[in-house]
C-alpha positions as CSV (number, residue, x, y, z in Angstrom):
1,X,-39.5,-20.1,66.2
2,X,-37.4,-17.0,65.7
3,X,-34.6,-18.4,66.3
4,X,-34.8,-21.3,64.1
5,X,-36.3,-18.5,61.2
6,X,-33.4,-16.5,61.6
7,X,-31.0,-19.3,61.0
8,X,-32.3,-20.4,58.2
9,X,-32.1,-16.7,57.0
10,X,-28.7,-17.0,57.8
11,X,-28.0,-20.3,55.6
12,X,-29.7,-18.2,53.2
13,X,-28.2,-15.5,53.0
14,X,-24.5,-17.9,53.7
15,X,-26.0,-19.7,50.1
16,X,-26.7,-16.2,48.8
17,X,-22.7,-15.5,49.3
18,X,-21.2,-18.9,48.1
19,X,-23.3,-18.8,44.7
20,X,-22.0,-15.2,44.5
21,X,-18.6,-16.3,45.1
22,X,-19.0,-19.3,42.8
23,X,-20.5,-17.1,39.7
24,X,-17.6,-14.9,40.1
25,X,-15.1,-17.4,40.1
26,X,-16.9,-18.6,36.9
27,X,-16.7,-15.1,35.4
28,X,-13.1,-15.5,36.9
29,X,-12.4,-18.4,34.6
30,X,-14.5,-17.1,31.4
31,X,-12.0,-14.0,31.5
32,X,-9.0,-16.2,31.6
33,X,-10.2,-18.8,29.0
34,X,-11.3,-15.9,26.9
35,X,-7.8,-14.2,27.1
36,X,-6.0,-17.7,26.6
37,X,-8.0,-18.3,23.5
38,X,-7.2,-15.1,22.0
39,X,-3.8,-15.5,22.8
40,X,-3.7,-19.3,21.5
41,X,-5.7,-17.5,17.7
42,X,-2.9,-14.6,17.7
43,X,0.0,-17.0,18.0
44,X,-2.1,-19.5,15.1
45,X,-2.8,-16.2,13.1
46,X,1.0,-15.3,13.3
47,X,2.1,-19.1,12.7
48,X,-0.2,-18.7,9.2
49,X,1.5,-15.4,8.2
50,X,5.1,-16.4,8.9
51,X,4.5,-19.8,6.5
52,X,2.4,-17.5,4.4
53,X,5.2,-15.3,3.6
54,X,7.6,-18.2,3.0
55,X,5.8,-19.6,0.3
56,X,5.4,-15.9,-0.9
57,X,9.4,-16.0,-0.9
58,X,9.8,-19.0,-2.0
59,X,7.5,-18.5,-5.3
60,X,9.1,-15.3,-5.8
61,X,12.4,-16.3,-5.9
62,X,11.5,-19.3,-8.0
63,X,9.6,-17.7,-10.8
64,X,10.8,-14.0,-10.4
65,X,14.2,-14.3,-9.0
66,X,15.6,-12.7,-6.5
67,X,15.5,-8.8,-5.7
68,X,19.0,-8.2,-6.7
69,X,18.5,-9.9,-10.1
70,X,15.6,-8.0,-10.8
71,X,17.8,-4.7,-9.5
72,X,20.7,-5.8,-11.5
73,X,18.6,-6.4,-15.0
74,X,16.9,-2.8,-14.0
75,X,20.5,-1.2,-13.8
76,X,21.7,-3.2,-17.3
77,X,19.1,-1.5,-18.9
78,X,19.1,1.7,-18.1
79,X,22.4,1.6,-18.6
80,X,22.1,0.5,-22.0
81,X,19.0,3.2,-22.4
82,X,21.8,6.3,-21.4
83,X,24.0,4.6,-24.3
84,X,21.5,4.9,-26.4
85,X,20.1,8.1,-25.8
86,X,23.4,9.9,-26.0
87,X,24.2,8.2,-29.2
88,X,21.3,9.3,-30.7
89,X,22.2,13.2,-29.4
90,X,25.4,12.5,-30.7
91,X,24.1,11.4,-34.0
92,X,21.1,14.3,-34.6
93,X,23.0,16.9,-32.9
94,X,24.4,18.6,-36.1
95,X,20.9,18.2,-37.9
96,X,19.1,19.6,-35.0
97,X,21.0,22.9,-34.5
98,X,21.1,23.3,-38.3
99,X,17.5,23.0,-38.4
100,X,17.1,25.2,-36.2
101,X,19.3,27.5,-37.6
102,X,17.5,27.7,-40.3
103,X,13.6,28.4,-38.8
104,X,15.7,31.7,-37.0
105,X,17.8,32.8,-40.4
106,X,14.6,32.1,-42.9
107,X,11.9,34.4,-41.7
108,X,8.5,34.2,-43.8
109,X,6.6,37.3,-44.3
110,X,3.0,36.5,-44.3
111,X,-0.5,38.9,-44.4
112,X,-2.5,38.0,-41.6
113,X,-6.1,36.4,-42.9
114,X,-7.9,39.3,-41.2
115,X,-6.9,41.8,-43.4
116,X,-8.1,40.2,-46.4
117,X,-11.2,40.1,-44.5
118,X,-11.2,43.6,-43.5
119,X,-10.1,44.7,-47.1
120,X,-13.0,42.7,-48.6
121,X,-15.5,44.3,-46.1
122,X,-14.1,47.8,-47.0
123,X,-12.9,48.6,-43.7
124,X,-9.1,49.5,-44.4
């Protein structure tokens, strides 16, 4: 009777270790499923971005134009902004430093407004 109760402790305890054995292999296989899947999204989520950004490029170019075009227009006018700016210098140079001239040769003596109001209070 012991005998036979400690061999079936024994194909218990034998069970005991291939379920244990089994569960990890499962766990085993959940990790690597789990890390394929993640890898399989990653490579779908970068597949998405690349065609993403080709449409992106392709609308751009379409109804922007290209980055040099938009460059070159930027240069053309600013070019065309300097030409401007110094012929209006040019043109308003004279005026200016006559003007100016003027406000420094043409000095205006005026009372300051307190002392009418100090004269009116009797104070000076």
């Amino acid at each position: 009777m012991a005998s036979h109760q400690t061999q079936g402790i024994q194909q218990l305890l034998a069970a005991e270790k291939r379920a244990a054995e089994k569960v990890a292999e499962a766990r085993k296989r959940k990790v690597r499923r789990i890390k394929q899947a993640r890898e399989e999204a990653a490579a779908e989520v970068d597949a998405y971005r690349k065609e993403r950004e080709r449409q992106f490029r392709e609308y751009e170019a379409k109804y922007m134009g290209s980055r040099e075009d938009i460059a070159a227009k930027i240069d053309k006018d600013t070019e065309q902004l300097i030409i401007n700016l110094e012929k209006s210098v040019k043109d308003n140079k004279e005026n200016l430093i006559l003007d100016i001239i003027d406000l420094v040769c043409e000095v205006q003596t005026n009372v300051h407004p307190n002392y009418y109001i100090m004269r009116h209070h009797n104070k000076i």
